[in-house]
N, C-alpha and C positions, 0 to 999 in steps of 0.2 A: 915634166917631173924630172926631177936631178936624179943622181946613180944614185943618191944615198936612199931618196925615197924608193927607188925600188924593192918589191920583197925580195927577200931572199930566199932562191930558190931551194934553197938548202937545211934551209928552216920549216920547223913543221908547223900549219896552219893552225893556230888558237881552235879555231872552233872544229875542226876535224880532231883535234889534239883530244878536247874535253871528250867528243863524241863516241873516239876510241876507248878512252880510261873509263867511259861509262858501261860500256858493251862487254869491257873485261870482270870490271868488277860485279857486274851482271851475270856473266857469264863463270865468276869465280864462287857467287852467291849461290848459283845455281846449283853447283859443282858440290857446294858446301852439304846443302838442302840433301840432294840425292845420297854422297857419301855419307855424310848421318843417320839415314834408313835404313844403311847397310849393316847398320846394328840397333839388336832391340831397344825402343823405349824404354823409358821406367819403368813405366807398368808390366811391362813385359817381365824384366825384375823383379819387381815386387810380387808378382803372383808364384814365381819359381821360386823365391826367397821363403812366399809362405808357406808352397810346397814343401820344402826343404824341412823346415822348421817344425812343420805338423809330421813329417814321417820323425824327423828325430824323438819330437813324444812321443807319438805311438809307439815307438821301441824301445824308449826307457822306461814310458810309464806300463805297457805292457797293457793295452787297452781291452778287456775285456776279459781279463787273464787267461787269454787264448793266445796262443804263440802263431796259431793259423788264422784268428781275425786279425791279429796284427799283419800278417803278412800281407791278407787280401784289402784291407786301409792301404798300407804301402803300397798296393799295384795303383789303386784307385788314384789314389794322391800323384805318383808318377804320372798315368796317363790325363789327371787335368793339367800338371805341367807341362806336358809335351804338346796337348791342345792349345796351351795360351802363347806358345811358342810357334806352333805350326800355323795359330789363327794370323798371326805376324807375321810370319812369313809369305804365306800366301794370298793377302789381301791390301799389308801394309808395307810390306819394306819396298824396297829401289831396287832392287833386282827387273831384270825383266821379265815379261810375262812371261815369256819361252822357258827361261830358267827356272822361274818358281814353280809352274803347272809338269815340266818336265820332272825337278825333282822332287814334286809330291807325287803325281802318279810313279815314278820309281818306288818311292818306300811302300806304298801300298802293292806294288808289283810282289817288291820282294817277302814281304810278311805273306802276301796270296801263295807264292812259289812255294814258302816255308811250310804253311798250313796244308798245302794239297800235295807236299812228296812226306809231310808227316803228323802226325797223331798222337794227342798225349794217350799215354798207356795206362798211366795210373799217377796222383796223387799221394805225397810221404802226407804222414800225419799232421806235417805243419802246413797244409797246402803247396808244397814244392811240386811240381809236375818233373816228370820224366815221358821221353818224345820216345816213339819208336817210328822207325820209315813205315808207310800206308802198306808197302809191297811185301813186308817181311812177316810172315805169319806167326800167331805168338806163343810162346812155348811149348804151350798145353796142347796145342793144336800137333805138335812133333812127336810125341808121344803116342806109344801104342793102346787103343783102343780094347775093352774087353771081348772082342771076338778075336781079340789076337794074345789076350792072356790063359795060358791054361790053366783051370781049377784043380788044387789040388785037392787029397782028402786028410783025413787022421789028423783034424786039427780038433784040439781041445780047448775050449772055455769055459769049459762048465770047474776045473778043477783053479782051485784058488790060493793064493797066499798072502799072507803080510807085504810082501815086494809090489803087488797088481797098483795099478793105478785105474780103476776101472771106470771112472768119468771123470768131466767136463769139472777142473780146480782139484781133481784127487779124491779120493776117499768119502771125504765129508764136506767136495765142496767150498772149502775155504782158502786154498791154493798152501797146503800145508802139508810137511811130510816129517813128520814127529819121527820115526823109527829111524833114518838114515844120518849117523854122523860123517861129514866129508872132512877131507884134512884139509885144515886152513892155508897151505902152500901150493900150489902146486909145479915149484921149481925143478924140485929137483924129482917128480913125480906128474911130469904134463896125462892132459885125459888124452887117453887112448883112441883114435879111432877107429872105427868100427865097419863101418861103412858110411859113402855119402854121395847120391845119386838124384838126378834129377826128379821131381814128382810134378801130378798137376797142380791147379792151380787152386785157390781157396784159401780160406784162415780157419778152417777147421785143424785142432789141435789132435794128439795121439793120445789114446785110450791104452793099456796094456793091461793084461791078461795071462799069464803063466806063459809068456814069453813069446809070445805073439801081440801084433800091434793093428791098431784100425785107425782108419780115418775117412776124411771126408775130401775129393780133389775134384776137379773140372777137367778133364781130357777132350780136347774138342766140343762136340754137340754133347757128349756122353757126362751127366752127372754122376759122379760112383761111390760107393763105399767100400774101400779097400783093406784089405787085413796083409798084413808082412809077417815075413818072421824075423822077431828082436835083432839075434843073434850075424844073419845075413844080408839083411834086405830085400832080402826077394818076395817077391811079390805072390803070396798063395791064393787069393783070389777075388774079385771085384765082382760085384753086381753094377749095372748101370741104367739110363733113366733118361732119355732123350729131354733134355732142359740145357740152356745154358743161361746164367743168370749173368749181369754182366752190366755195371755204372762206371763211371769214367772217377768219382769219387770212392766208390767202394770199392772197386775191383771184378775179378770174375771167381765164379765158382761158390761153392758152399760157403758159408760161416759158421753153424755150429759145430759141434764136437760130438761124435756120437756116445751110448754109454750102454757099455757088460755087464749086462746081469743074466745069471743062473744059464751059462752056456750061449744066451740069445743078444744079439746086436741092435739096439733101437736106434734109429736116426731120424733127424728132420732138417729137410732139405732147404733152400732159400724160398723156394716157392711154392713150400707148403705142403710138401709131401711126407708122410711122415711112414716109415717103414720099421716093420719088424721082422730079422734075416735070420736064418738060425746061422750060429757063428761058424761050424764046422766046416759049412760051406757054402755061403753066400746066399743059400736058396731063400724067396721072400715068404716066410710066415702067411701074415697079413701085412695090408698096406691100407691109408685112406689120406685122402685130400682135405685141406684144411679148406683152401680157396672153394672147392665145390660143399663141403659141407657147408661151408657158412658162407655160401651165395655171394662170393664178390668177383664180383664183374672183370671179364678178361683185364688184365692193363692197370685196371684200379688198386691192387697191393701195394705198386711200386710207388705210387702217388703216396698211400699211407704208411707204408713201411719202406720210406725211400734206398733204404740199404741191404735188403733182404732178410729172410726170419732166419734169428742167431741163437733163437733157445737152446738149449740141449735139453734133450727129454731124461727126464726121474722120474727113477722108478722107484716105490712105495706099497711094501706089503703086495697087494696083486694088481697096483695101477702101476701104468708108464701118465705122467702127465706134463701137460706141455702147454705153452702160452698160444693161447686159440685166437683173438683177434677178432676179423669181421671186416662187413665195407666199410670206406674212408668215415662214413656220414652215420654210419650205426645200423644198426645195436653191433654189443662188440658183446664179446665173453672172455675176460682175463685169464683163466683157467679152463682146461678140458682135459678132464681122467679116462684113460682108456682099459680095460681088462686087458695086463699086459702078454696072457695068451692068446685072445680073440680077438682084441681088436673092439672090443664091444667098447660103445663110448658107456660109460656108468654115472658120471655127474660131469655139468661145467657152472662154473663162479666165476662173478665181478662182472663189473659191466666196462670195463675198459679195455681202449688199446693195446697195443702189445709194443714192451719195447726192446732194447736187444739182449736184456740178460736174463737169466734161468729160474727157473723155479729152485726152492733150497729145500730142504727140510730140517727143519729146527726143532729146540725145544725151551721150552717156555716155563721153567720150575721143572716139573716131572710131566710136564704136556707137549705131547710132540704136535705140530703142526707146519704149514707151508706157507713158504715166504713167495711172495712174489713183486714182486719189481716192474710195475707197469709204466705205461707211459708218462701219465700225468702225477702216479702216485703210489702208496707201499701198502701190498694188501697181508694180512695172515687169514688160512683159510684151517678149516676143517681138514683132517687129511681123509676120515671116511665116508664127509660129508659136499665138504668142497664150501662147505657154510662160512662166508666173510665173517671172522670175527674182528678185526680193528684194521683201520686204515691211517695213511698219516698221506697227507699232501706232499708230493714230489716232484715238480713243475718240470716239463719237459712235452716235446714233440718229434716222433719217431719219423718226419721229412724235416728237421731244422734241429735243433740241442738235444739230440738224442740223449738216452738213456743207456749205459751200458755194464756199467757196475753192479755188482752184486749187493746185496745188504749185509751185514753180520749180526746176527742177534745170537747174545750168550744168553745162559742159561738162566742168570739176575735178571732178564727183561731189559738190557741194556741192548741197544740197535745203533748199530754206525752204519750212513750211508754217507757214499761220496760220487761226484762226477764231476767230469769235464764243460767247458764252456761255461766257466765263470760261475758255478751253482758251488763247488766245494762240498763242505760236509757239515753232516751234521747227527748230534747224537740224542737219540730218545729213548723214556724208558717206557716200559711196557710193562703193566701194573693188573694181576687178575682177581676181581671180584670173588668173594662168597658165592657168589650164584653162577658163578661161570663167565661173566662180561668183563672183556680187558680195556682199558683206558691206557691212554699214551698221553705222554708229555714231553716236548721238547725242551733238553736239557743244556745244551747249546749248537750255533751253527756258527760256519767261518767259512764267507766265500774265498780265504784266501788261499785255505791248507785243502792237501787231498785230493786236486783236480785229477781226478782220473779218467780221461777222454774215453781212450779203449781199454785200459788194463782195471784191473783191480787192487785192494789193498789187504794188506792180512794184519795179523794181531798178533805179539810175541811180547808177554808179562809187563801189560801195560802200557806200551806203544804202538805205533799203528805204521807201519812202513808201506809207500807206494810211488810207480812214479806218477808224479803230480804236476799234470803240462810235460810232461819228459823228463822231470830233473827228478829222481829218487828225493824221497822227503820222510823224515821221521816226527812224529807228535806223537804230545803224550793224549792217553785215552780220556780219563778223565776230564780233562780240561780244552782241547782242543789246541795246545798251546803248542807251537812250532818249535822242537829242540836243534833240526839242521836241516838243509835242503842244498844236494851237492852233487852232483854226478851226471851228466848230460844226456842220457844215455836214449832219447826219442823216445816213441809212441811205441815199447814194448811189454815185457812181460816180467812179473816177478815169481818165484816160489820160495816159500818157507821152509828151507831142509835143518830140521832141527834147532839151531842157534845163528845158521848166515843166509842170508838172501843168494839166490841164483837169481842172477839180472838177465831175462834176454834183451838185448838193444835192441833196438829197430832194423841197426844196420846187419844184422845177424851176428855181434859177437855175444859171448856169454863171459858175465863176471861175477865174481864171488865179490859178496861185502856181509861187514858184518854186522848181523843184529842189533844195534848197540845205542842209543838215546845218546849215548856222551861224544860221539862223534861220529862224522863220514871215515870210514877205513875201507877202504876196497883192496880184497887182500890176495886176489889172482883174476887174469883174464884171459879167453882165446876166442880165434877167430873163430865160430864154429861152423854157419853157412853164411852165402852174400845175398846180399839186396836187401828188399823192404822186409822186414817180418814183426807182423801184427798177432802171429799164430800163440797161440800158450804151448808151454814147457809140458813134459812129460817125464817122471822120473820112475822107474822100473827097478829097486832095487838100487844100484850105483851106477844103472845103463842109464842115460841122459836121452830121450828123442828130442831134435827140431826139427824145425820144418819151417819153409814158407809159402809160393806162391808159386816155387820153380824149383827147389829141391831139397832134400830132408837129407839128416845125419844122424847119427847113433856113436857116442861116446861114454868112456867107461870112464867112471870119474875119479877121482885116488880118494879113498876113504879114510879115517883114521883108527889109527890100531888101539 
């Protein structure tokens, strides 16, 4: 073989050459393969994409006209995102096994860590949670106990005035306060305050009385019924009741509002306790149980009335009556009249559940009778017989779309009901026979207007103002027809003081607006207490009471001359 035929050792060998460039581009293939897993598929996309998409309707279309179904679709809809994301991660990408199982038990660590140093407290009305640490005990629980309040004496409610607020919506019930003009500024005239101190816990509202005030709180184990005085805040004296009632949705302590008649204090408690205290000083009358009267099984109330009992008890000629109930499964009794100084039960009506708002007393032409507001639907009874006279269908279920709105029936037979979770309103008339028997007709309904979750609506010469889902809304009565809906203001409370709305907000401010079909005007505001408040207003004259879950205030409000 000549030099030329020799290879060259310098040269690289054809078939080692090909063998190389195969192993690389193999190994670049490879390389391709695994870096591509390191980010999701399409599919992975597209199910986030539809995520995405389904929460944006759910928040424009506003599904269910609940601003809290909406929220809880939103959680829903995030957490199958985050599963179709995490099922990718941890089964299909290129990462390696170490990494993916290492960083999924992390986030589950840390959500574990999260959940075991804390505890939601409570629920805003739009389903928002708020967290408090496990170790940190809650308000109510700081606060002194009535073996540590002294009782005072020389307190009077038997005398009365124009100024009293002496139940649950005022006067008559209707959240209305026709005698008080306020001045429509209060710039250069801010309300005064008065005092403002912390209280327990509950959505029981204040009752007033020739200048003395009551309510209902949760102090620790201790349920109480407490009376102040207007003027100071100080506390003259609590009776208490070893209960605590307590959902992670509703909250802890009382719900309803107690109410003053002829010097005496009636109350009913979440759990069924229903007391009568003479007012001067706290001491219990009579008392009787609703859960042992009507046989329901330890544990089983909360099943059927998942929220606690929110009636306020009316009082009527010589009955106190109040929403009776019964086990989940039946017999139920809508009504139960007590002899409001013995105690004697004297008649009970209906055969339904019980939902969270109050018995009314109304009148019907020149016939006075009582309105009740059940679970599934709208009774009128007898008031010295407790005899159902007409009913109207009101779909609802007191562990799921509760009931909590009051009815309004004027004196024509005209009846507006309204509620929250997508039900809205609806207006009937109620028409009485020659012979005594009433007939009702549905005049029209509008799930859109009136959503009143927890608050109620009132009526000022032919409109109907409330807030509806949280946003204050005006319609006209007649017609059901929507004139504005404008003001954000959450899951609080309105009152009708002569021609303008007092708004409480959720967040605890207070605002004036005004009365008016031709437009939203809000024509003063102030902070009045903080946090959640679900409780109703109390208006004493020109004294303002709030209150929440954690601490109450007293403001003088600037009147007009």
């Amino acid at each position: 073989m000549t030099d030329e035929q020799q290879p060259d050792a310098e040269s690289p060998n054809p078939y080692e050459q090909r063998l190389s460039e195969a192993s690389v581009e193999a190994k670049d293939q490879n390389t391709s393969r695994r870096s591509g897993r390191l980010v999701p598929p399409l599919w992975v996309w597209m199910v986030v994409a539809f995520t995405v998409a389904m929460i944006i309707l759910v928040r424009v279309r506003d599904v269910g006209g609940d601003h809290a179904i909406a929220n809880i679709l939103t959680l829903i809809l995030s957490f199958l995102g985050c599963c179709a994301f995490s099922s990718w991660f941890l089964f299909f990408s290129g990462y390696s096994i170490t990494f993916r199982l290492g960083s999924f038990a992390g986030v589950i660590a840390c959500i574990a860590l999260f959940f075991t140093a804390f505890r939601i407290e409570h629920v805003s009305g739009e389903m928002v949670p708020r967290f408090r640490a496990r170790w940190a005990p809650p308000a109510d629980a700081l606060l002194d106990t009535p073996a540590e309040i002294a009782t005072a004496g020389d307190i009077d409610l038997t005398t009365t005035s124009e100024k009293d607020f002496p139940q649950f919506l005022g006067v008559h019930r209707n959240g209305t306060v026709p005698n008080v003009r306020l001045a429509r500024t209060w710039d250069s005239n801010p309300p005064q305050l008065l005092w403002r101190q912390p209280i327990g816990a509950g959505w029981s509202g204040f009752v007033a009385v020739n200048g003395y005030a009551v309510t209902m709180e949760q102090r620790g184990d201790e349920e109480l019924v407490t009376c102040y005085e207007i003027a100071t805040g100080k506390l003259l004296w609590a009776h208490g009741e070893k209960n605590r009632h307590e959902t992670v949705l509703g909250g802890v302590g009382p719900r309803s509002t107690p109410t003053i008649h002829d010097g005496k204090v009636y109350t009913l408690g979440p759990s069924g306790s229903l007391l009568c205290l003479e007012g001067a000083t706290g001491e219990v009358l009579w008392h009787d149980n609703l859960l042992d009267r009507y046989h329901v099984p330890p544990g089983e109330d909360s099943k059927a009335i998942a929220w606690g009992r929110s009636g306020s008890p009316l009082v009527v000629d010589d009955f106190v009556v109040i929403p009776a109930g019964g086990p989940k499964a039946g017999p139920h009794v809508s009504l139960a009249a007590f002899n409001r100084l013995t105690g004697e039960l004297v008649w009970e009506a209906g055969d339904r559940q019980v939902s969270y708002a109050s018995p009314t007393l109304a009148m019907l032409g020149d016939r006075r009778l009582i309105v009740s507001v059940n679970e599934n639907n709208v009774s009128g009874h007898d008031v010295a017989t407790g005899a159902v006279l007409w009913q109207v269908d009101w779909p609802g279920s007191s562990s799921g779309n509760a009931t909590t709105s009051q009815a309004s029936l004027l004196t024509d037979g005209r009846m507006l009901l309204s509620k929250g979770y997508g039900a809205g309103a609806a207006l009937w008339r109620l028409t009485a026979g020659q012979d005594g028997t009433i007939t009702t007709q549905e005049l029209w309904a509008n799930p859109a207007v009136l959503k009143t979750k927890f608050a109620n609506h009132v009526i000022h010469q032919g409109f109907v103002y409330a807030l509806s889902d949280g946003i204050l809304e005006c319609i006209e009565f007649e017609s059901g027809k929507k004139q504005w809906k404008k003001g954000r203001y959450g899951h609080g409370q309105i009152l009708l003081v002569g021609d303008v709305l007092l708004v409480q907000a959720e967040s605890g401010d207070v605002l004036l607006v005004e009365a008016t079909p031709d437009k939203f005007h809000e024509l003063a505001d102030f902070s009045a207490i903080d946090g959640k408040t679900w409780n109703n207003l109390c208006l004493y004259g020109d004294l303002l009471l709030v209150r929440n879950a954690e601490e109450a205030a007293c403001y003088r409000l600037p009147t007009a001359n």
